[in-house]
C-alpha positions as CSV (number, residue, x, y, z in Angstrom):
1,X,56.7,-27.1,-203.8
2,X,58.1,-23.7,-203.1
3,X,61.2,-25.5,-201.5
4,X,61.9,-27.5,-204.3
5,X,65.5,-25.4,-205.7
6,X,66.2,-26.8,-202.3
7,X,65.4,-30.3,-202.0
8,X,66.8,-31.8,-205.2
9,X,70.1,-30.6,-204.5
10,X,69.9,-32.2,-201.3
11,X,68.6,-35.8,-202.3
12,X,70.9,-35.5,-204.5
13,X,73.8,-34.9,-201.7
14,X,71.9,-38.0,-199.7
15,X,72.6,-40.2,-203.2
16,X,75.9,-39.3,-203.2
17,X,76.9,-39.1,-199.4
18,X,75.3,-42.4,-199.3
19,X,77.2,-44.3,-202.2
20,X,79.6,-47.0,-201.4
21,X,82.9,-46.5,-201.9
22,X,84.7,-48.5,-204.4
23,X,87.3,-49.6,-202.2
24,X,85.6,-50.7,-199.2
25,X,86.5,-54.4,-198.5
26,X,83.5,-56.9,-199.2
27,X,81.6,-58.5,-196.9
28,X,81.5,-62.6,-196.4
29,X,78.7,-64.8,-196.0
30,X,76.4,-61.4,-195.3
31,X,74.2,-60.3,-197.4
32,X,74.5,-56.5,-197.6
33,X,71.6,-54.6,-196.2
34,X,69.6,-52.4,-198.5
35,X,67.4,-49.5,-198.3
36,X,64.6,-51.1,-197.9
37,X,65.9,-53.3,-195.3
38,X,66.5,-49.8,-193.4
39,X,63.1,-48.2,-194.0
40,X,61.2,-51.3,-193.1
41,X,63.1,-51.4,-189.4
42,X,62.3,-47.4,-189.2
43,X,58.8,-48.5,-189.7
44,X,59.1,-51.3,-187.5
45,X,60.5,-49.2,-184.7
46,X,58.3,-45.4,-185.4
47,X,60.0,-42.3,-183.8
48,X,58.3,-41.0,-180.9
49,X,55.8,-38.4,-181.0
50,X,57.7,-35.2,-181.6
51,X,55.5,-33.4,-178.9
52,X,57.1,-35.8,-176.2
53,X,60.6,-34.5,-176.9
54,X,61.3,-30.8,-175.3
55,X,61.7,-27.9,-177.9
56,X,65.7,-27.4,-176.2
57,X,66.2,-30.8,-176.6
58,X,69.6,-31.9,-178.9
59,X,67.6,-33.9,-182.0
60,X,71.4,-33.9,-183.8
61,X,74.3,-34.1,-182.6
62,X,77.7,-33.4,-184.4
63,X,80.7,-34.9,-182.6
64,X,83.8,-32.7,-183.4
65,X,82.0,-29.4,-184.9
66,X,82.1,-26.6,-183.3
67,X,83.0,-22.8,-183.8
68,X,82.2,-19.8,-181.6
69,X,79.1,-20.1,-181.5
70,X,78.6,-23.7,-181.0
71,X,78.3,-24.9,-177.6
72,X,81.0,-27.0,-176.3
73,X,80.6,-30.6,-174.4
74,X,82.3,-31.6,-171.1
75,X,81.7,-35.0,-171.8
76,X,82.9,-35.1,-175.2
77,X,86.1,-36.9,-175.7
78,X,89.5,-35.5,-175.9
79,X,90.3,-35.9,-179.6
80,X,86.7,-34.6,-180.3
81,X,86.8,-31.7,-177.3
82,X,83.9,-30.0,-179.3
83,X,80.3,-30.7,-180.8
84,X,77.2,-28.8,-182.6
85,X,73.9,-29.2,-180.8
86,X,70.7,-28.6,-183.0
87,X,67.9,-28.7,-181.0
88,X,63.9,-29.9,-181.7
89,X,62.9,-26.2,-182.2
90,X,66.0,-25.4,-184.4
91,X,65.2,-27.6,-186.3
92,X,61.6,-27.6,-186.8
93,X,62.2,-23.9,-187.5
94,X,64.4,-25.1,-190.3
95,X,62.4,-27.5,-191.8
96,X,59.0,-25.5,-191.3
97,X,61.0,-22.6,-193.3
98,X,61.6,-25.3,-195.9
99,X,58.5,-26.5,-196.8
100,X,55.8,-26.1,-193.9
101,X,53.9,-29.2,-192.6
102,X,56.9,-30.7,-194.2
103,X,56.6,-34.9,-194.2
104,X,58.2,-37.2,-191.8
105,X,59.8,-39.0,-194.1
106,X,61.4,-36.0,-195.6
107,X,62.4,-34.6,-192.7
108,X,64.1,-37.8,-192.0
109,X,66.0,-36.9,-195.0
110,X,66.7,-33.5,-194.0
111,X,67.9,-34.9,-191.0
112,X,70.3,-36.8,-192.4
113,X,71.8,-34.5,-195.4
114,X,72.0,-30.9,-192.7
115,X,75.0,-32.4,-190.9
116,X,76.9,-32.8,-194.1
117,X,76.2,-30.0,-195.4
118,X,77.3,-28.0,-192.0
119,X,81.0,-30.0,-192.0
120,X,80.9,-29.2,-196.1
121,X,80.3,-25.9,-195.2
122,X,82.9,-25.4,-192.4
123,X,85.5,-26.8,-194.2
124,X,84.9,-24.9,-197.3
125,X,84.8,-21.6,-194.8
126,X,88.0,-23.2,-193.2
127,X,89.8,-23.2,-196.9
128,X,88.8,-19.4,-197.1
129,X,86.2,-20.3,-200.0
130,X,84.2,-17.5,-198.8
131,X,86.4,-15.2,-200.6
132,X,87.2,-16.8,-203.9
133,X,85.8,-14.6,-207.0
134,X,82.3,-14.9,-208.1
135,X,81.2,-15.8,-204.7
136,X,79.2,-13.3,-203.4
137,X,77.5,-12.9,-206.9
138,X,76.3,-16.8,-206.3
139,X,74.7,-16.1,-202.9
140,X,73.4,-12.8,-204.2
141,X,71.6,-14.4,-207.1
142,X,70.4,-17.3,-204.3
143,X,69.2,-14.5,-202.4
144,X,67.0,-13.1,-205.4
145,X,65.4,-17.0,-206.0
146,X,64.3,-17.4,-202.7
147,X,62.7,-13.6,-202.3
148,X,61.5,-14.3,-205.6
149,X,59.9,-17.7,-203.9
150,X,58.3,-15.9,-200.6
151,X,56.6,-13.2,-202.9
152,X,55.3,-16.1,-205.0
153,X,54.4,-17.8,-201.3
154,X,52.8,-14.3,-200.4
155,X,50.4,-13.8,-203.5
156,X,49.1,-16.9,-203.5
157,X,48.2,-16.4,-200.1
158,X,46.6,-12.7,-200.7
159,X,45.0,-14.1,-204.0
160,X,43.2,-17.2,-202.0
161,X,41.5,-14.6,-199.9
162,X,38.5,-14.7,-201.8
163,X,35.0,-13.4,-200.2
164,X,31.7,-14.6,-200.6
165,X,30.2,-12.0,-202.2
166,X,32.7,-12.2,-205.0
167,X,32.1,-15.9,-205.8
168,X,28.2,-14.9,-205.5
169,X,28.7,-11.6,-208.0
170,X,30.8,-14.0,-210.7
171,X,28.4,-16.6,-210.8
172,X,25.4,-14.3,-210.7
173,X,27.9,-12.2,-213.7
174,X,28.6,-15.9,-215.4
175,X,25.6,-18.0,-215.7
176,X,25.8,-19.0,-219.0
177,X,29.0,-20.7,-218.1
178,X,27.3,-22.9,-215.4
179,X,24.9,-24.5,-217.3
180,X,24.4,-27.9,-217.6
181,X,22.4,-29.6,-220.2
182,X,21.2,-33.5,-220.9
183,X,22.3,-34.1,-224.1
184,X,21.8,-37.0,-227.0
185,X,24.3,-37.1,-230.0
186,X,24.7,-39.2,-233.0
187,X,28.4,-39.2,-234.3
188,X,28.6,-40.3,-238.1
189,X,31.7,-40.6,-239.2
190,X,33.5,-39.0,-241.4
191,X,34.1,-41.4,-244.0
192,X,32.9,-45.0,-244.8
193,X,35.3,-48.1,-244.4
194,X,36.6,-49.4,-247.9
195,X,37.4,-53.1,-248.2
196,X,41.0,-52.8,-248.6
197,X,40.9,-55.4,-251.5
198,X,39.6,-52.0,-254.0
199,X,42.0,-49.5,-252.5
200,X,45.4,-49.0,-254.5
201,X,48.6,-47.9,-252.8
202,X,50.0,-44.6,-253.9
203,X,52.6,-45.4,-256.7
204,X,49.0,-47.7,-258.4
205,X,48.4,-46.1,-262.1
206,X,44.9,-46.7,-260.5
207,X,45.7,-44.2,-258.0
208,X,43.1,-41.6,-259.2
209,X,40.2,-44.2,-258.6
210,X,41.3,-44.8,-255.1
211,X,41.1,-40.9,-254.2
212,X,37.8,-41.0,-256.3
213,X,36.0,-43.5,-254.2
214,X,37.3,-42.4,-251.1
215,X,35.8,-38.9,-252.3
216,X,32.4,-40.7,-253.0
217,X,32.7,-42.7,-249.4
218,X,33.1,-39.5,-248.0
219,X,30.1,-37.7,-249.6
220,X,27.9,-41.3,-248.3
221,X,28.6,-40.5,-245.0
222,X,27.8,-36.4,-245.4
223,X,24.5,-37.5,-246.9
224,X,23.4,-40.4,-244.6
225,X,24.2,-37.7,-241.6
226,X,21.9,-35.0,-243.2
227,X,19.2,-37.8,-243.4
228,X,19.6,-39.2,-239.6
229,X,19.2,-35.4,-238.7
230,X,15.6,-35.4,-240.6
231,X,15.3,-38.5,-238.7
232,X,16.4,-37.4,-235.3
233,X,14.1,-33.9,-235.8
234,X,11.1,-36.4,-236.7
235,X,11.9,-37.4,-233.3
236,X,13.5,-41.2,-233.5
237,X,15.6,-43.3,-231.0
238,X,19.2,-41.4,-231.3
239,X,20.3,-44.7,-229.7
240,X,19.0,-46.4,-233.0
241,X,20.1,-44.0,-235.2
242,X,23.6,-44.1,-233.8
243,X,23.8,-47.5,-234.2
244,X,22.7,-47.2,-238.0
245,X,25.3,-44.8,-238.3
246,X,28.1,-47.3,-237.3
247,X,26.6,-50.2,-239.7
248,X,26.2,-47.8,-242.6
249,X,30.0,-46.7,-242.0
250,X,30.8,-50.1,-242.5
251,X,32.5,-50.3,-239.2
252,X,32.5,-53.4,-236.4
253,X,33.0,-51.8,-233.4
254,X,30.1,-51.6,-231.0
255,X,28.3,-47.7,-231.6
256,X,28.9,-45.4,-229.0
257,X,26.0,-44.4,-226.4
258,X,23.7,-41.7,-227.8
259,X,23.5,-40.2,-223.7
260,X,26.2,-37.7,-222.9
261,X,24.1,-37.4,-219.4
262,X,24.8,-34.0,-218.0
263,X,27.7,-31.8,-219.5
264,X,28.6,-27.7,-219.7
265,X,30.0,-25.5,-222.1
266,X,33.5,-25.7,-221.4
267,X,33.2,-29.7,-221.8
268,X,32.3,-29.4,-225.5
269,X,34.8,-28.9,-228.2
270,X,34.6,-25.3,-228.9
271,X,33.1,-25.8,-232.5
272,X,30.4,-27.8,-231.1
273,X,29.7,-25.4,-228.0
274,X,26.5,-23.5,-229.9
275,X,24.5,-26.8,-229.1
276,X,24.0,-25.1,-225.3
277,X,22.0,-22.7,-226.5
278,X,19.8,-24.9,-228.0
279,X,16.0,-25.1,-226.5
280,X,14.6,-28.1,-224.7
281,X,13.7,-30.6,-227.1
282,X,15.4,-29.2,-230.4
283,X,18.2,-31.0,-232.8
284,X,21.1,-29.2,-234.0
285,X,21.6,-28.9,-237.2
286,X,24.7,-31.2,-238.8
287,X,27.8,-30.2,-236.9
288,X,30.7,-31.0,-239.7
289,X,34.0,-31.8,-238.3
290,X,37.6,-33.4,-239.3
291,X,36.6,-36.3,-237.3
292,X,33.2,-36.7,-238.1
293,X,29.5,-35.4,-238.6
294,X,27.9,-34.6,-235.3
295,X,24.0,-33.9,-234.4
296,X,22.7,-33.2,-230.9
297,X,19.2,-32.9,-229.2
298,X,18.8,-30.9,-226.1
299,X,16.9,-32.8,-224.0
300,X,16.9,-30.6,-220.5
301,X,19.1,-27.6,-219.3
302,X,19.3,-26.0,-216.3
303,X,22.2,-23.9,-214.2
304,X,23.8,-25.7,-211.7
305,X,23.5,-24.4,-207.8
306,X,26.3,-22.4,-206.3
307,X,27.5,-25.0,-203.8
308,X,28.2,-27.1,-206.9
309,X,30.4,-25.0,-208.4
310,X,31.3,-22.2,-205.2
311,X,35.1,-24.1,-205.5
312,X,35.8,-24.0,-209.2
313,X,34.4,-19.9,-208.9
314,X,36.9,-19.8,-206.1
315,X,40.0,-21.3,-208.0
316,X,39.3,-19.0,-211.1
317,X,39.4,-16.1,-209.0
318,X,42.4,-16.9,-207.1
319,X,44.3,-17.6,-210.2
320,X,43.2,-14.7,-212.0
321,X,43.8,-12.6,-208.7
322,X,47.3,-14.1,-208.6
323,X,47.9,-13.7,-212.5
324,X,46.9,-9.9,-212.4
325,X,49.3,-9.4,-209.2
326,X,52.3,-11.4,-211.4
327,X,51.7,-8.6,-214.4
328,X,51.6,-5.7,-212.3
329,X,55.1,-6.4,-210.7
330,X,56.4,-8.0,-214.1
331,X,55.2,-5.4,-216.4
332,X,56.1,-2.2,-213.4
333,X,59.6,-2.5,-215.8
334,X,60.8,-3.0,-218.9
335,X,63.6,-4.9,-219.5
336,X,66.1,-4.1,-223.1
337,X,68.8,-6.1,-223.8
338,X,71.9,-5.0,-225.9
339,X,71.6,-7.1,-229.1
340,X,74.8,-6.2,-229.8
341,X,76.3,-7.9,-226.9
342,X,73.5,-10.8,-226.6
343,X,73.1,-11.1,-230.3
344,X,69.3,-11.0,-231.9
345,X,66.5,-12.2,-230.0
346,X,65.2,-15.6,-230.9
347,X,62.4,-15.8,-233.3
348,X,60.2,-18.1,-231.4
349,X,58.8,-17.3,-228.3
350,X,61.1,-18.8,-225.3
351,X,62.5,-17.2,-221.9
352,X,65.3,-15.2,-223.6
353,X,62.8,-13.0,-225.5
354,X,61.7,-9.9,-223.8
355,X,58.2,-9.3,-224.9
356,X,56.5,-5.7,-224.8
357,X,54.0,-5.1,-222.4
358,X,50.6,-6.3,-224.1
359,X,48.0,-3.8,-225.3
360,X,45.4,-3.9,-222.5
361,X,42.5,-2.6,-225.5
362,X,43.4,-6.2,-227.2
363,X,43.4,-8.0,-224.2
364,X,40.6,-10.5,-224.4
365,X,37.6,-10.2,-221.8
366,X,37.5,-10.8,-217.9
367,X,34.9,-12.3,-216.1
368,X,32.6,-9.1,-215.0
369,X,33.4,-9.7,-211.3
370,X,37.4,-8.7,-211.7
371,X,36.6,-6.0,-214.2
372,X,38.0,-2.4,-212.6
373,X,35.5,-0.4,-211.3
């Protein structure tokens, strides 16, 4: 949430405005009420609908503030002779400014924490805190985090204007990355299961023979995969021959289904991903992995219809829109910090390490569609 620096800070001035104090005199015989006890009466009683209450009308009222520009009551009592009035539209203007279509609940909250932090405020003005040193510097940086926050606001907003004949171009420019295949797989695993009984720990003299039949266990499974795959291109049951997989692996859990169903590109691990371009009933050849041995049969591909994927085109525009407007401004400087006075950069990457501003010729490809012209 872009209001975020915001609300923590005041939750966190709700927790501790609402604490008890530790010298408050216990109650007898009643049971204190809790928070819960307070939100289930708000819910048992729900507010009114804002759009009954008049935009001028007071929504807080703060007995005994006031300054200037406050307006003053006649009715107010003598020892009070002042109050701050905040109507319903200076407030929705507040919390709309905060966070828009901000939640009832926390504007409940809101409610609650501005009046403190107005008499905070007016006292600390009243004790001249306005001019102490550093001061100034503290609202200046504020006033950098929260410009920084509306351009943030206002890019995403320019970058999520995205028009149709973009998402058309980059899927039309992209169609290898929209396809969707049926797919059958047998996973062997990587090694064969060794009764534990003939394994050795490590400080064994019979060490050596434990790595050895591990080795030979390993090279089982690496031979029983190349066979399944003359199997599998013979054109037998993958269910079956994942199942024989499992049993020859020695293992007891139940084999895993041989139908991936429909899957894309980006779903595969990326040393697997060549399977895609496999034809309509071909087998892969034996996909060797740390985890495993891996063989695949294409059964059907096909690219899947712009409706079906018109919102993920329009998210990887936006963000790529948004992260091309975040390097222009970021990269339209370049930062150098004294070492002498900071002392040497980090070695690791981390956000006190200014880094140079990349070489666009080893930048690696965009999707044709945001490519300049």
């Amino acid at each position: 949430m872009r209001f975020g620096w915001f609300v923590f800070p005041l939750l966190a001035s709700i927790a501790l405005a609402q604490a008890p104090s530790s010298t408050a005199p216990a109650r007898q015989n009643t049971p204190p009420a809790t928070q819960q006890d307070e939100d289930d009466e708000a819910e048992a009683k729900p507010a009114p609908a804002p759009s009954s209450i008049p935009p001028d009308a007071a929504v807080i009222t703060i007995k005994g503030l006031c300054d200037d520009k406050s307006p003053k009551s006649s009715t107010a009592p003598e020892k009070n002779p002042c109050e701050t009035v905040i109507s319903r539209a200076e407030f929705e203007r507040l919390a709309d400014a905060l966070q828009p279509g901000m939640p009832a609940t926390v504007r409940r909250q809101l409610a609650n924490a501005y009046p403190r932090l107005l008499l905070m405020a007016h006292e600390a003005q009243k004790r001249g805190l306005e001019s102490q040193p550093g001061f100034q510097e503290k609202m200046g940086f504020a006033r950098l985090q929260i410009l920084t926050q509306e351009l943030n606001r206002s890019l995403q907003e320019q970058a999520s204007q995205v028009p149709e004949k973009e998402i058309e171009q980059y899927y039309h420019d992209n169609s290898a990355a929209f396809e969707q295949a049926t797919l059958l797989r047998v996973f062997v695993p990587h090694s064969k299961q060794i009764e534990a009984s003939k394994t050795n720990k490590p400080t064994d003299p019979k060490a050596d023979e434990s790595q050895a039949q591990q080795k030979a266990a390993e090279e089982a499974m690496t031979t029983e995969a190349n066979k399944l795959r003359g199997r599998a291109a013979a054109g037998e049951d993958f269910e079956k021959l994942q199942k024989e997989a499992f049993e020859f692996a020695g293992l007891k859990a139940s084999a895993p289904s041989a139908n991936l169903g429909k899957i894309r590109r980006m779903n595969l691990p990326p040393s697997q991903a060549s399977v895609m371009d496999l034809k309509a009933g071909e087998v892969s050849q034996v996909i060797n992995d740390p985890s495993g041995h891996y063989i695949y049969k294409m059964v059907a591909k096909e690219v899947s219809p712009l409706p079906q994927v018109k919102d993920e085109i329009r998210n990887t525009l936006q963000s790529q829109k948004m992260k091309d407007a975040m390097q222009a401004i970021q990269q339209s400087g370049t930062p150098e910090l004294n070492d002498a006075y900071f002392g040497a950069a980090p070695s690791g990457p981390g956000p006190a390490t200014v880094k140079p501003k990349p070489d666009a010729s080893k930048e690696s490809p965009r999707p044709k569609s945001l490519q300049p012209k």
